[in-house]
N, C-alpha and C positions, 0 to 999 in steps of 0.2 A: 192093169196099172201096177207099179211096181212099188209093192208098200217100205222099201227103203227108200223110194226117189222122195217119197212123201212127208215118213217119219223123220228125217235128219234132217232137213229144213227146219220143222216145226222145235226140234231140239236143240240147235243150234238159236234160234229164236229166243225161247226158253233161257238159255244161256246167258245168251246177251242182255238180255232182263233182269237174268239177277246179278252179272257181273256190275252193271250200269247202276243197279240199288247200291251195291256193296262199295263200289266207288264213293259213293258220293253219302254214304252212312258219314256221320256226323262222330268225330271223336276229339277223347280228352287226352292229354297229353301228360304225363305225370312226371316231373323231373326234381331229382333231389340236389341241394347242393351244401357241401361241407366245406366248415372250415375252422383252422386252418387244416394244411392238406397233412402236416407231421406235427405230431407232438409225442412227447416221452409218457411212458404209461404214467397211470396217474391223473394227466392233464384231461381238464374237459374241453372237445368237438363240439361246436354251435351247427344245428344242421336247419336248411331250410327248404320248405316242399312247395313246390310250385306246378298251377293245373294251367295249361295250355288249350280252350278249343279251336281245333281246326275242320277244315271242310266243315261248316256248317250249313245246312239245309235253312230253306226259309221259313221253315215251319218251326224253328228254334226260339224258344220263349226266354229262355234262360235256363239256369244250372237246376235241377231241382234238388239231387244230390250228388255229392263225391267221397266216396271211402275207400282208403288206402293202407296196406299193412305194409312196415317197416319190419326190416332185420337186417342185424349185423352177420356178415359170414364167419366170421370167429365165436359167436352165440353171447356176446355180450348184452346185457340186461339196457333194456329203455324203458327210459322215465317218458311218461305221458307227456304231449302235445301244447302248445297253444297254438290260438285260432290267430291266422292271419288277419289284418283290417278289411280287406275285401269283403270275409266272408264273416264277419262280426254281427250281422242282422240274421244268421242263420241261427240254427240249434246247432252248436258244435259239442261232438265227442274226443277227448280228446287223446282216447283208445287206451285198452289195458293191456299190460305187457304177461302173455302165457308163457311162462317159465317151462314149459315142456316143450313147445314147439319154437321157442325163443324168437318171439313174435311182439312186436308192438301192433296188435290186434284194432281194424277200424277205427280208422282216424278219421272224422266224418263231420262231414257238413251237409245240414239238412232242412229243406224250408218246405214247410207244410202247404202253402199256398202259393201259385204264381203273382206277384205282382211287380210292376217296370220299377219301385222303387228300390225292390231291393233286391229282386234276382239279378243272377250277373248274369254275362254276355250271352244279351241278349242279340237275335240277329236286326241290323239298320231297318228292315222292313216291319218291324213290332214295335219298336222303342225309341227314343230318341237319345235315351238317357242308359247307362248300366251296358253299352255296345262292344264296352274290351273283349277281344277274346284272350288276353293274358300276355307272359304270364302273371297269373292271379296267385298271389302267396297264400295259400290255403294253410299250412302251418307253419310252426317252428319246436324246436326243441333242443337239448343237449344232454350228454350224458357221460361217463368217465370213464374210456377204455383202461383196460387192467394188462392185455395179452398182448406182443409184441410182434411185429409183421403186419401183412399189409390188409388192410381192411375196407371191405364194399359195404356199405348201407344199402342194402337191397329192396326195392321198390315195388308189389304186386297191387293187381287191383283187390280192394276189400268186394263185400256182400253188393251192394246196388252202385250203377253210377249212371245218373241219366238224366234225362230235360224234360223241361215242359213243352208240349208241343202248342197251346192255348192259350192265351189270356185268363186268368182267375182259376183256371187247371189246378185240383187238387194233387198232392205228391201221389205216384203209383197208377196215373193215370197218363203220363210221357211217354218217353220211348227212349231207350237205353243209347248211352255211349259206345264206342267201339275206343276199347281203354290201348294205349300203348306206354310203356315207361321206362324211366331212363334214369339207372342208379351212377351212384359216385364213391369213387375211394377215396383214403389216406392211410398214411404209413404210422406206428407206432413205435417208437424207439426206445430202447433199454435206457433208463438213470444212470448216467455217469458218474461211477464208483468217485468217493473221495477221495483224492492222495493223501496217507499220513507223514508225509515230507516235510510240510511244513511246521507240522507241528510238534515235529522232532527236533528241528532245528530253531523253533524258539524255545522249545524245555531245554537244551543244553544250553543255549544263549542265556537264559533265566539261571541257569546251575550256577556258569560261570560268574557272573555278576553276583552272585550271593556268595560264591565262597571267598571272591577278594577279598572283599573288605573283613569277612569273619578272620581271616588268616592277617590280616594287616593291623588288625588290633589284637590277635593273639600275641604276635612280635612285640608290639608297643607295651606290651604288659608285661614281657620280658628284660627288658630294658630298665 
């Protein structure tokens, strides 16, 4: 018998096993969205984060946790998070900004226990109720770029992101997300120097009008 007629089947097999798991793995969808898209330094960006599950498995109970780190590519500072309505029965973090890594660090939403009232999307065959898969506004924030040029707010997954696979499932006991995300820019523009034109041309306007009259009663005093 020829032990490669035998072994490459059974490999191939193999393969297709885990390519078929990896398909159909369960993911969250992370997309940021700013606006407006330009403003002059100075001005404060309103941004909003929104979590999308796709390909869900049936064995999806809901969201158990979602953590996400923000940065700017210019390294400008962010201010912490609020929690979206969706995710308001959760324990929300609403992430701390590391000035060395220039990071708005876990931005998170976290529910210690499964249940249909108040985990989100959930899969149709668990719940009746909580079934959206998104997108779910997981946060919000703003902050006041300083640097001029074009700016990404960039999206990575934080520490944990994953579901309940059970009914009444305590949190760490699910099975992870397979995360993808999707950041967004805007432009920053220089402050439009002021012209001193015009106000050259009302101080002389202002000169003239005051020395008439002082010269028109020096005359009269002559007389």
């Amino acid at each position: 018998m020829n032990i490669h007629s035998s072994v490459l089947p059974m490999a191939m097999l193999l393969c297709g096993a885990f390519l078929s798991k990896s398909v159909q793995a369960d993911i969250i969808n992370f997309v940021v969205d700013i606006q407006p898209t330009e403003v002059e330094a100075g001005q404060s960006v309103e941004w909003r984060l929104f979590a999308t599950v796709s390909q869900q498995s049936p064995n999806n109970w809901g969201i158990s946790n979602l953590s996400v780190n923000l940065s700017d590519s210019l390294g400008e500072s962010l201010a912490p998070a609020s929690v979206g309505s969706p995710f308001a029965n959760y324990t929300f973090f609403a992430g701390a900004f590391d000035s060395s890594n220039k990071k708005l660090t876990e931005i998170a939403a976290t529910l210690i226990q499964q249940n249909n009232s108040t985990a989100q999307a959930i899969h149709p065959n668990n719940s009746m109720t909580n079934t959206n898969l998104g997108p779910l506004l997981l946060a919000t924030g703003s902050y006041v770029p300083t640097t001029t040029g074009l700016h990404t707010l960039a999206v990575e997954a934080g520490s944990l992101n994953s579901f309940f696979t059970a009914s009444s499932q305590f949190l760490g006991n699910g099975q992870g997300f397979t995360v993808a995300v999707q950041s967004d820019s805007f432009t920053v523009t220089a402050v439009p120097e002021t012209s001193c034109l015009p106000m050259v041309v009302t101080s002389l306007l202002l000169g003239c009008c005051y020395y008439r009259p002082t010269r028109f009663r020096k005359n009269r005093n002559f007389v």
